[in-house]
BABA-779774 format. One line per field, with one value per atom (N, C-alpha, C): residue in three letters; atom name; x, y, z; residue number from 1. Coordinates in nm, 3 decimals. Atoms other than C-alpha are relative to their C-alpha. Layout:
N
aa: [Ala, ...]
at: [CA, ...]
x: [X, ...]
y: [Y, ...]
z: [Z, ...]
i: [NUM, ...]
END
This chain:
109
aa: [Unk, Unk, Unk, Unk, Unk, Unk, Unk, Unk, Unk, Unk, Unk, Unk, Unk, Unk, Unk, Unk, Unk, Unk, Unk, Unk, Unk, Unk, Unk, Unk, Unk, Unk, Unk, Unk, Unk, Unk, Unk, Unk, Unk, Unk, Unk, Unk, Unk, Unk, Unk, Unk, Unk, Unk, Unk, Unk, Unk, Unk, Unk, Unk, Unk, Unk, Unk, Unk, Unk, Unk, Unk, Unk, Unk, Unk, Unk, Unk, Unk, Unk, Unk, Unk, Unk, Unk, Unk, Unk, Unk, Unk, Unk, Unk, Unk, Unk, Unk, Unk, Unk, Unk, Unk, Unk, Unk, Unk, Unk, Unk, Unk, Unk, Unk, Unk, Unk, Unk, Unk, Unk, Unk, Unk, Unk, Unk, Unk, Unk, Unk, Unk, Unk, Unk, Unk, Unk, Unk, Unk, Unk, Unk, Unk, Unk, Unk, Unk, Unk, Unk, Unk, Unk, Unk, Unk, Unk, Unk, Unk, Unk, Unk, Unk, Unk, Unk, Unk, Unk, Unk, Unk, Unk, Unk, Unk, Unk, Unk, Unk, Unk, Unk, Unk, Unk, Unk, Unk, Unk, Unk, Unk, Unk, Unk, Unk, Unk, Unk, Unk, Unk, Unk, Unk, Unk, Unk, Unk, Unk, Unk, Unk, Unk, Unk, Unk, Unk, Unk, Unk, Unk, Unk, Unk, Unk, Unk, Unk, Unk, Unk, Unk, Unk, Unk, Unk, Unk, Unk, Unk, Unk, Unk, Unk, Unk, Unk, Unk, Unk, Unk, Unk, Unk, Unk, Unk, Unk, Unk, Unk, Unk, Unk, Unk, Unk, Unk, Unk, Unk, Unk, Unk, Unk, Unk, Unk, Unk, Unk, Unk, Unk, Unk, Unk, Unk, Unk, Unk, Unk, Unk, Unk, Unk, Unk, Unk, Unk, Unk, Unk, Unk, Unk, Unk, Unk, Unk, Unk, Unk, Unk, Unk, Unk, Unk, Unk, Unk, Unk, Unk, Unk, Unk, Unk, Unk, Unk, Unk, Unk, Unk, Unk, Unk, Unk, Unk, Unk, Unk, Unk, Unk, Unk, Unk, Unk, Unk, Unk, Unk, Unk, Unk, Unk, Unk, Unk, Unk, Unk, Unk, Unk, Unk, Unk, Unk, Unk, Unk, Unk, Unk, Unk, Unk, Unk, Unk, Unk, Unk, Unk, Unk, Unk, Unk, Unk, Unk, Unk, Unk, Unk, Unk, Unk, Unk, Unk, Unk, Unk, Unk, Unk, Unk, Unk, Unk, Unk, Unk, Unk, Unk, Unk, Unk, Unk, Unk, Unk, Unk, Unk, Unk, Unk, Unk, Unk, Unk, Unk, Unk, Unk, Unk, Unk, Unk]
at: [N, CA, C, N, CA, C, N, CA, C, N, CA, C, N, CA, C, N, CA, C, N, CA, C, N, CA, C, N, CA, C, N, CA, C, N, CA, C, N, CA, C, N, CA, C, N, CA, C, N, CA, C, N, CA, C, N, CA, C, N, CA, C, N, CA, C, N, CA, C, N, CA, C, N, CA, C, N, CA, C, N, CA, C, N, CA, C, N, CA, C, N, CA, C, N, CA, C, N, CA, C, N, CA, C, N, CA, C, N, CA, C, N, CA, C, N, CA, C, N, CA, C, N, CA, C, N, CA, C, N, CA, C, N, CA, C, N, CA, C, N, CA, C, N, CA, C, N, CA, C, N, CA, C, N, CA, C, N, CA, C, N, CA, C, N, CA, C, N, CA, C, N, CA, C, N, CA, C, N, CA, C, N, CA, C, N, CA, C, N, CA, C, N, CA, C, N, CA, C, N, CA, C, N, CA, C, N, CA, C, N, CA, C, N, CA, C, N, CA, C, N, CA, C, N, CA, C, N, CA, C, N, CA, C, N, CA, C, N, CA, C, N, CA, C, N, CA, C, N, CA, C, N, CA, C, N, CA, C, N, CA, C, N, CA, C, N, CA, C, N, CA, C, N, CA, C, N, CA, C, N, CA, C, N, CA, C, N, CA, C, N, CA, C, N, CA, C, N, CA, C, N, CA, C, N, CA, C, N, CA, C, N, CA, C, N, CA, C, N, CA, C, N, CA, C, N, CA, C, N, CA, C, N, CA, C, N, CA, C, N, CA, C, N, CA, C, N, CA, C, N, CA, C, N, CA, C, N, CA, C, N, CA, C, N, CA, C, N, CA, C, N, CA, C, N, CA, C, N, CA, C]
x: [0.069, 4.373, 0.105, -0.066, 4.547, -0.071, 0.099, 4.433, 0.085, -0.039, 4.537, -0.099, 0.140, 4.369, 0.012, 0.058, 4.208, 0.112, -0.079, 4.487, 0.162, -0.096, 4.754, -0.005, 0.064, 4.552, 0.015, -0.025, 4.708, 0.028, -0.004, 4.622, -0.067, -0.006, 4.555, -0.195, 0.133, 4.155, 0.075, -0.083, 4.397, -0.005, -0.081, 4.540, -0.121, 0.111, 4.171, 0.006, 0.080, 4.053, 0.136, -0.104, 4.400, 0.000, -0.056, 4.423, -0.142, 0.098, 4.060, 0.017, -0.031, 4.118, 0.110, -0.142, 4.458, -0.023, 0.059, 4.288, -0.103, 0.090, 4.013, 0.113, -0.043, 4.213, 0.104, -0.088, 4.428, -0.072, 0.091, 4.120, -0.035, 0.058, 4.001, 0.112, -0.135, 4.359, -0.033, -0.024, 4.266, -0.110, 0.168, 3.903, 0.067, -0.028, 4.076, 0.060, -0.095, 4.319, -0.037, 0.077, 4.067, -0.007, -0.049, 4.236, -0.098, 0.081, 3.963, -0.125, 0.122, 3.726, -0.111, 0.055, 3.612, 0.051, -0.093, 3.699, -0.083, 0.106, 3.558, 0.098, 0.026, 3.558, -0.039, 0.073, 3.484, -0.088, 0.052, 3.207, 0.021, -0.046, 3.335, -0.109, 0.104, 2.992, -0.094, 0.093, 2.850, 0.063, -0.040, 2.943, 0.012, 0.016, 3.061, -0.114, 0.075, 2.844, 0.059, -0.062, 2.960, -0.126, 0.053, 2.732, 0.041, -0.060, 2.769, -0.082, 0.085, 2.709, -0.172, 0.101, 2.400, -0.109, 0.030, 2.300, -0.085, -0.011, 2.293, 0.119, -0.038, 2.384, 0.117, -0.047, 2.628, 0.134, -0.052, 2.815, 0.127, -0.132, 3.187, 0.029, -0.055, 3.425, 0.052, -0.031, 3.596, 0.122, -0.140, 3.894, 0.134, -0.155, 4.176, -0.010, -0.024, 4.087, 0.051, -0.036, 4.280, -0.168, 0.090, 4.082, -0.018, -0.001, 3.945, -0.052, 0.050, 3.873, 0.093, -0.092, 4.022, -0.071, 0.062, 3.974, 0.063, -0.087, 4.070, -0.057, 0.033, 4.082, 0.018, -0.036, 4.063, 0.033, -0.025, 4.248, -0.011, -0.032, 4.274, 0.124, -0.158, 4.671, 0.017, -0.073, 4.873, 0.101, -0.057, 5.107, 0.035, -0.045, 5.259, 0.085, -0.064, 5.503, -0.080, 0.135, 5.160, -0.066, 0.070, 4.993, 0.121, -0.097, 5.325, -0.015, 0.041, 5.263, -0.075, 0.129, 4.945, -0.001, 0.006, 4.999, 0.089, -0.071, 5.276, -0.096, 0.038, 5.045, -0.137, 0.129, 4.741, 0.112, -0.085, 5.026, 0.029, -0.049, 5.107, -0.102, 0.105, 4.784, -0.090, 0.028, 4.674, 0.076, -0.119, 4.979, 0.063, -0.024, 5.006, 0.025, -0.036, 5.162, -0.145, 0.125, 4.935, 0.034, -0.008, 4.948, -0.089, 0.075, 4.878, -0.009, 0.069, 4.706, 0.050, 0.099, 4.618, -0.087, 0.112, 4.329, 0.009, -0.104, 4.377, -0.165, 0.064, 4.207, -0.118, 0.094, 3.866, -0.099, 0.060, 3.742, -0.182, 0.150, 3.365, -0.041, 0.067, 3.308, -0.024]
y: [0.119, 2.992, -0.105, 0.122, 2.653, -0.085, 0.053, 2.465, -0.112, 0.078, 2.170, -0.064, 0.072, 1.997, -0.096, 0.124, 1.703, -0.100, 0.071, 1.560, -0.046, -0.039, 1.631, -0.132, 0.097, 1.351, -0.120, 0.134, 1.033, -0.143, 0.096, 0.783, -0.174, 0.147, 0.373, 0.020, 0.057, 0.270, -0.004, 0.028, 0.159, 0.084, -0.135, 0.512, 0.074, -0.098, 0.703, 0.012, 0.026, 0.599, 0.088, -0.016, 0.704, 0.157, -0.093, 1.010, 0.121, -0.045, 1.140, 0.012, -0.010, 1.052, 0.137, -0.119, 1.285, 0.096, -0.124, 1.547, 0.047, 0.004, 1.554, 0.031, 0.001, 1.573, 0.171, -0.125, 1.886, 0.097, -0.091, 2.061, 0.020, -0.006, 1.996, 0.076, -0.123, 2.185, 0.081, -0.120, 2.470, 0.036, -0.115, 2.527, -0.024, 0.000, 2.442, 0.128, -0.110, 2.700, 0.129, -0.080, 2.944, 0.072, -0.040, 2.999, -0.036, 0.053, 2.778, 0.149, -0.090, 3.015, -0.118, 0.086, 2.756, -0.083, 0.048, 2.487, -0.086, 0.154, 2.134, 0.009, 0.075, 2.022, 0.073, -0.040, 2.149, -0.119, 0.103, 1.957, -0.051, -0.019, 1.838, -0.080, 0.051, 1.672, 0.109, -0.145, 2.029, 0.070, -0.094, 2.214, 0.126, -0.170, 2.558, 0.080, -0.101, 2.877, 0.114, -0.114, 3.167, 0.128, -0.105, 3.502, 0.159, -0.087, 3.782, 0.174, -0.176, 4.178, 0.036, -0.007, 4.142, -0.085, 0.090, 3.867, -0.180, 0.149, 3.577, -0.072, 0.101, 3.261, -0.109, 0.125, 3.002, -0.064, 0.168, 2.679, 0.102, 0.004, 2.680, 0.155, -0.062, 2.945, 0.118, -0.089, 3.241, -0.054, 0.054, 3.151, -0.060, 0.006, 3.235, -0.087, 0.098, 3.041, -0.131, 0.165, 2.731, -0.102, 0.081, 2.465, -0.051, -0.019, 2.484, -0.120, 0.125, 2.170, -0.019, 0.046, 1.983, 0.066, -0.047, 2.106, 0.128, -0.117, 2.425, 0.006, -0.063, 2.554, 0.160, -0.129, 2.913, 0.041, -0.075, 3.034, 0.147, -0.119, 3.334, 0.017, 0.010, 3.374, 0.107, -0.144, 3.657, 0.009, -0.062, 3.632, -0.145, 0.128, 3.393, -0.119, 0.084, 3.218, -0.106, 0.041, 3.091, -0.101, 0.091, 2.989, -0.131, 0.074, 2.803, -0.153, 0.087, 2.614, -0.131, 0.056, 2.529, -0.087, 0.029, 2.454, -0.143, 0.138, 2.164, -0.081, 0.122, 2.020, -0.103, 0.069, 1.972, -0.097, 0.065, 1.867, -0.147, 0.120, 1.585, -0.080, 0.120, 1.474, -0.030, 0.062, 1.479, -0.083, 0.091, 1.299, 0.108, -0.059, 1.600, 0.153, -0.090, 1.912, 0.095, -0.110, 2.246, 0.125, -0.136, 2.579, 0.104, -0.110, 2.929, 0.079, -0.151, 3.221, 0.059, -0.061, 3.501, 0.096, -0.133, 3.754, 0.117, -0.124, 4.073, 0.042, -0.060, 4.229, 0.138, -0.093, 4.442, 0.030, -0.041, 4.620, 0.010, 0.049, 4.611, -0.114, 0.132, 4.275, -0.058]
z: [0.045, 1.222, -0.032, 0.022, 1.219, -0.066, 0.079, 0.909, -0.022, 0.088, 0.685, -0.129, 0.130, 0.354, 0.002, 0.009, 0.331, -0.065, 0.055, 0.148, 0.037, -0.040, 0.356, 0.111, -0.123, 0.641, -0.095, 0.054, 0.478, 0.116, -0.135, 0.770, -0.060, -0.017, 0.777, 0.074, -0.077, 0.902, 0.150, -0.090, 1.163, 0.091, -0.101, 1.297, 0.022, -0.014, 1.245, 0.120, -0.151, 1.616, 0.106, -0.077, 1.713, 0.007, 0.060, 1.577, 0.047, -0.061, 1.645, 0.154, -0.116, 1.995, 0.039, -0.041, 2.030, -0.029, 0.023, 1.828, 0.096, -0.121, 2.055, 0.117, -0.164, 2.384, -0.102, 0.076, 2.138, 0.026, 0.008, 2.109, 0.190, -0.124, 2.471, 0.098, -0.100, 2.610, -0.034, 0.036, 2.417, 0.038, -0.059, 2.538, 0.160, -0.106, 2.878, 0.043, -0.021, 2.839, -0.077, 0.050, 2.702, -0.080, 0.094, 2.381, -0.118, 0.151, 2.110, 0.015, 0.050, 1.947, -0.060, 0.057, 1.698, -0.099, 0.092, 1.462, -0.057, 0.038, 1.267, -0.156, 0.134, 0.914, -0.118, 0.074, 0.608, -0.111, 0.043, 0.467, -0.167, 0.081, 0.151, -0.122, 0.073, 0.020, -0.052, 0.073, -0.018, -0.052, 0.135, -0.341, 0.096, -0.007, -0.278, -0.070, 0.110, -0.409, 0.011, 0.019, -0.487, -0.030, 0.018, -0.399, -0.020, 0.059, -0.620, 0.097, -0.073, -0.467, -0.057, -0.042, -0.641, -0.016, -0.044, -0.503, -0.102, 0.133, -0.807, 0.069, -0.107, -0.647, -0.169, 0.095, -0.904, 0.066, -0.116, -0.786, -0.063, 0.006, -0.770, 0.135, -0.098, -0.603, -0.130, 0.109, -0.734, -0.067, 0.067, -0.996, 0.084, 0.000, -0.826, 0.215, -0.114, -0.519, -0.007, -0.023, -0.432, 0.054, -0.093, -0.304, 0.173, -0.164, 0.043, 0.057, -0.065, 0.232, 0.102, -0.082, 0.527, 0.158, -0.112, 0.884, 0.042, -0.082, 1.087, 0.135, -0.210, 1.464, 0.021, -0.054, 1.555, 0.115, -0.120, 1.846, 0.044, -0.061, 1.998, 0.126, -0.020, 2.097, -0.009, -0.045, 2.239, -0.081, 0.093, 1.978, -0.124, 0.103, 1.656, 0.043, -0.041, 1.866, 0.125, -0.075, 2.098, -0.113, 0.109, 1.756, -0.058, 0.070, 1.629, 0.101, -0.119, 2.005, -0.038, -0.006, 1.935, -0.146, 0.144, 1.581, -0.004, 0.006, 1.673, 0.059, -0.084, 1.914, -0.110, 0.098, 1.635, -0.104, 0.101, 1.369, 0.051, -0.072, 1.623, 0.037, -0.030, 1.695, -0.120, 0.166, 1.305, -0.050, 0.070, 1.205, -0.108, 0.128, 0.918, 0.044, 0.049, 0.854, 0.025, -0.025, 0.979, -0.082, 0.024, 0.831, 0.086, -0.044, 0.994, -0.033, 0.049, 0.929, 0.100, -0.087, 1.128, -0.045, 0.055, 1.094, 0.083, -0.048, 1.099, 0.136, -0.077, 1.376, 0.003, 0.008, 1.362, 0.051, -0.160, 1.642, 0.002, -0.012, 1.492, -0.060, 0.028, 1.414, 0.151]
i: [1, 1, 1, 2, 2, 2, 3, 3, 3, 4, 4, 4, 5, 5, 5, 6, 6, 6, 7, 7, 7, 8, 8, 8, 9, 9, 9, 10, 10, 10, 11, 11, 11, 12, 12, 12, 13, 13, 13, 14, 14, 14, 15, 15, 15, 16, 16, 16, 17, 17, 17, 18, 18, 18, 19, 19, 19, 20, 20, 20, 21, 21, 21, 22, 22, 22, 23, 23, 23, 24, 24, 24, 25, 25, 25, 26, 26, 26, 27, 27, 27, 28, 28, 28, 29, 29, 29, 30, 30, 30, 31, 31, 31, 32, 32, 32, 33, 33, 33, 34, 34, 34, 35, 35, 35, 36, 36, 36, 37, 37, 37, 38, 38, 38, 39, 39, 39, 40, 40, 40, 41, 41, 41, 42, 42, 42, 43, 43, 43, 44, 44, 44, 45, 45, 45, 46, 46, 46, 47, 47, 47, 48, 48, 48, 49, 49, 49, 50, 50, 50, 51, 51, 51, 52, 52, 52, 53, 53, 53, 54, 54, 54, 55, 55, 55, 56, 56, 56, 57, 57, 57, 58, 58, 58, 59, 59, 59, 60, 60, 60, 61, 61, 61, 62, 62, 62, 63, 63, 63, 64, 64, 64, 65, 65, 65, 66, 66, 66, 67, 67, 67, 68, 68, 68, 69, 69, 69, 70, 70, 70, 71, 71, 71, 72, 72, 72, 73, 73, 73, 74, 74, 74, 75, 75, 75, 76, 76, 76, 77, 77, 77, 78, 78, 78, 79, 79, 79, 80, 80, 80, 81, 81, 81, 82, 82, 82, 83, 83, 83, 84, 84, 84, 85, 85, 85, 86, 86, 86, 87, 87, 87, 88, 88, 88, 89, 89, 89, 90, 90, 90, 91, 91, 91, 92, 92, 92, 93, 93, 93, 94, 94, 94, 95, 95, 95, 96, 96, 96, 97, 97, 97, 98, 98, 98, 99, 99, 99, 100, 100, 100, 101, 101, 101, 102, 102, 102, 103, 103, 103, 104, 104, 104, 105, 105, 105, 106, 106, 106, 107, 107, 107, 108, 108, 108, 109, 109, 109]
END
């Protein structure tokens, strides 16, 4: 997963159009090259909730979570030095700094 937070995207009205555009054509190599799983936005106008095992619903997140916002892309990459790839090319067409994950792998999901 190639993420960043919302805070990290310090752009001008100016650069948006620019920047959407290049992201866009980022994303569109990677469904080309049949690596995107999925990606977008996290909507940051809808409150988190937090559901408990048995099943009582209350706002927020758990404590020790940071705060999650901003966007991500999920690839699917043959190895970390593939994601690091992929990870300059979003960094370059956000203008901002990416971070990566990966998830671990589990043969029944």
């Amino acid at each position: 997963m190639i993420s960043f937070p919302s805070a990290a995207m310090v752009l001008t009205e100016e650069e948006f159009p620019d920047v959407v555009r290049d992201a866009h054509a980022v994303i569109q190599e990677a469904k080309d090259a049949g690596v995107h799983v999925f990606g977008g936005g996290i909507d940051e106008d809808v409150a988190p909730v937090l559901v408990a095992a048995d099943g009582t619903v209350t706002e927020g997140t758990h404590p020790q979570t940071a705060q999650l916002n901003g966007g991500y892309t999920v690839l699917d990459l043959p190895s970390r030095e593939a994601a690091l790839e992929w990870a300059r090319k979003i960094a370059a067409s956000c203008r901002c700094a990416q971070e990566v994950r990966a998830f671990q792998y589990d043969p029944l999901a």
